[in-house]
Every structure is written in C-alpha cells, then in structure tokens.
C-alpha positions as CSV (number, residue, x, y, z in Angstrom):
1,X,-5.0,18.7,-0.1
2,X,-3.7,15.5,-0.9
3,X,-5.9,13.0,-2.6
4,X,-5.1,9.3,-3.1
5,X,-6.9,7.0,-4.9
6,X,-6.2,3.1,-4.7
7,X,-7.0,-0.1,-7.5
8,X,-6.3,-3.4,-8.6
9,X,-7.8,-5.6,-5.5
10,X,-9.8,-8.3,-6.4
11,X,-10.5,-12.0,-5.9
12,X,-7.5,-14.5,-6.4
13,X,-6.7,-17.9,-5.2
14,X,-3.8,-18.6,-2.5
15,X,-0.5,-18.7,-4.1
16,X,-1.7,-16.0,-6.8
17,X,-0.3,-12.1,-7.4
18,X,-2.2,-9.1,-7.5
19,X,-0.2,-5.1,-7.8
20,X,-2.5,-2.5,-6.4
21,X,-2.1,0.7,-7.3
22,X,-2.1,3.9,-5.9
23,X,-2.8,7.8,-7.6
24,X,-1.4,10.6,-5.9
25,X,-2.8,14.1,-6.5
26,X,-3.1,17.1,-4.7
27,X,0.8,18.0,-4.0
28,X,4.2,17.7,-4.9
29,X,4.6,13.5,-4.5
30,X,8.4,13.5,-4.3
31,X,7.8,15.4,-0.9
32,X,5.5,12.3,0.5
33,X,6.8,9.0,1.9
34,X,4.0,6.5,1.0
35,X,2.4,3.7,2.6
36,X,0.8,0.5,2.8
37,X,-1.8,-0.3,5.7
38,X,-4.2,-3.4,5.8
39,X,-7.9,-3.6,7.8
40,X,-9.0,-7.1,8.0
41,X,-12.9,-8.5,8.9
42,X,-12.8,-7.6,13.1
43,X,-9.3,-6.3,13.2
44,X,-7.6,-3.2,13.7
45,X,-5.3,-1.5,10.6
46,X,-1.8,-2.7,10.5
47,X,1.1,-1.5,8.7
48,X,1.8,-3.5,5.8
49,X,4.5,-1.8,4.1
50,X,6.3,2.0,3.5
51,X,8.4,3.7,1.2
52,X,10.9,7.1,1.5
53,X,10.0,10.0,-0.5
54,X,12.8,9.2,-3.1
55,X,11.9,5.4,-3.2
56,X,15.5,4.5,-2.1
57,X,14.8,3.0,1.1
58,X,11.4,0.3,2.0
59,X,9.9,-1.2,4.9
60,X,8.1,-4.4,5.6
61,X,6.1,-6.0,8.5
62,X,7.3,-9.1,9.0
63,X,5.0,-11.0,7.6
64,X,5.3,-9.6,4.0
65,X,8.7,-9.6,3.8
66,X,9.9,-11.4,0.8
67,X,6.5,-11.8,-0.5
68,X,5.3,-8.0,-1.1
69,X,7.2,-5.3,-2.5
70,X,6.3,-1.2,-2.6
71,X,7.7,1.1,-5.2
72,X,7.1,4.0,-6.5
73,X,7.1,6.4,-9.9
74,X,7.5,9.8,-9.2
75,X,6.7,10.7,-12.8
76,X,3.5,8.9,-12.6
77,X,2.8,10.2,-8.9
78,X,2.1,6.8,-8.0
79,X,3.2,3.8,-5.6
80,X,2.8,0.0,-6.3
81,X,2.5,-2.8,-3.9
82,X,3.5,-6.4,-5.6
83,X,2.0,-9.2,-3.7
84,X,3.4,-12.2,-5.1
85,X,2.7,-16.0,-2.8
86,X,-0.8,-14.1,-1.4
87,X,-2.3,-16.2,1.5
88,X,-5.8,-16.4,2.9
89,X,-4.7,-14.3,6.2
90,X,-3.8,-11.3,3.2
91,X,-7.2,-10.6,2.6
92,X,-8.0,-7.2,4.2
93,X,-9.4,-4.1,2.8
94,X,-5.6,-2.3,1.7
95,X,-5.1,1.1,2.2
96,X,-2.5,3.7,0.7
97,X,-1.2,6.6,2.9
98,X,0.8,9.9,2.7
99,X,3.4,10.9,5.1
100,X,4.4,14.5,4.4
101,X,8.4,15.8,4.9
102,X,8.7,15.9,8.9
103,X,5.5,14.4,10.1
104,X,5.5,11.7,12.4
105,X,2.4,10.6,11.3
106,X,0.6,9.2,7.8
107,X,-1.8,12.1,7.4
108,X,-3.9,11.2,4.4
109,X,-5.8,7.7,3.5
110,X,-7.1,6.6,0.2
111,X,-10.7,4.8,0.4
112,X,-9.4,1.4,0.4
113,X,-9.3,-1.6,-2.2
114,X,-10.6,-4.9,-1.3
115,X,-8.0,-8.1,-1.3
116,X,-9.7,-11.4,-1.1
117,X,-7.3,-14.6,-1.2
118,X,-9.5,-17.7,-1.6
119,X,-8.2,-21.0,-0.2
C-alpha cells in the first residue's frame, strides 16, 4: 500500500517561496506518476500540478505556470513542488498524490500540508 507523506507548508508573505515535500513509501516510486492537488477554505480540490513516472514530462494548471515547478528524485522516492512569486489566492491545504502505471485515476492522497500566503 502506498503511503505518502507531505511537509514544508507554513506561513509566508506574498511574493515569498516555500518547496513542499513529498515521501513516497509503500511501492516501487518509478512506477507512480505524482501529483499536486490544492483544497482551499469552501472550495473543492483542484489540480495544481503533475509529474510522469520518469520526471521527463510536467503539467501545470494555468495559474501556476511559471510560478511552481514539480520534480522528482527517484532515489529519494520523493517529489518537490517549488512555489516561487506565492499569492494570497495560493493558500490551500496542498496535497500529494499517486497515480499507478495505467490508472486513470490518482489513487492515493497524502494528509495534506497547510500553505498560508499573508498579504
């Protein structure tokens, strides 16, 4: 069973970085694509960012793009999200995900790490 584990949210002012982290356990991690998803106060999870199982290809909503970046360290069984330029409208509760080879779907969720962007 898959296990994923997120950190590094915290408190920062707009304009500021933070890299979350997420640990990977359970299976073989080169087999996952991984995932970024984002749950804001009274709004439903959106798609933030994802990554294919070999890190060579990435994919941003749009309004990440050029701001956030995903990667990955299969060594380390782990995946990254840089936010660089964060905004108020950033702060969510952020979410790493697991997409196994041939699923349609992200089948496994981490617990979530808080993102607060202060104005």
């Amino acid at each position: 069973q898959v296990q994923l584990v997120e950190s590094g949210g915290g408190l920062v002012q707009a304009g500021g970085s933070l890299r979350l982290s997420c640990a990977f356990s359970g299976r073989t991690f080169s087999w996952y694509a991984m995932g970024w998803f984002r749950q804001a106060p009274g709004k439903e999870r959106e798609f933030v960012a994802t990554i294919a199982m070999s890190g060579g290809s990435t994919y941003y909503t749009d309004s990440v793009k050029g701001r956030f970046t995903i990667s990955r360290d299969n060594a380390k069984n782990t995946v990254y999200l840089q936010m660089n330029s964060l905004k108020p409208e950033d702060t969510a509760v952020y979410y790493c995900a697991a997409r196994r080879l041939l699923d349609s779907d992200f089948g496994s969720w981490g617990q979530g790490t808080q993102v607060t962007v202060s104005s």
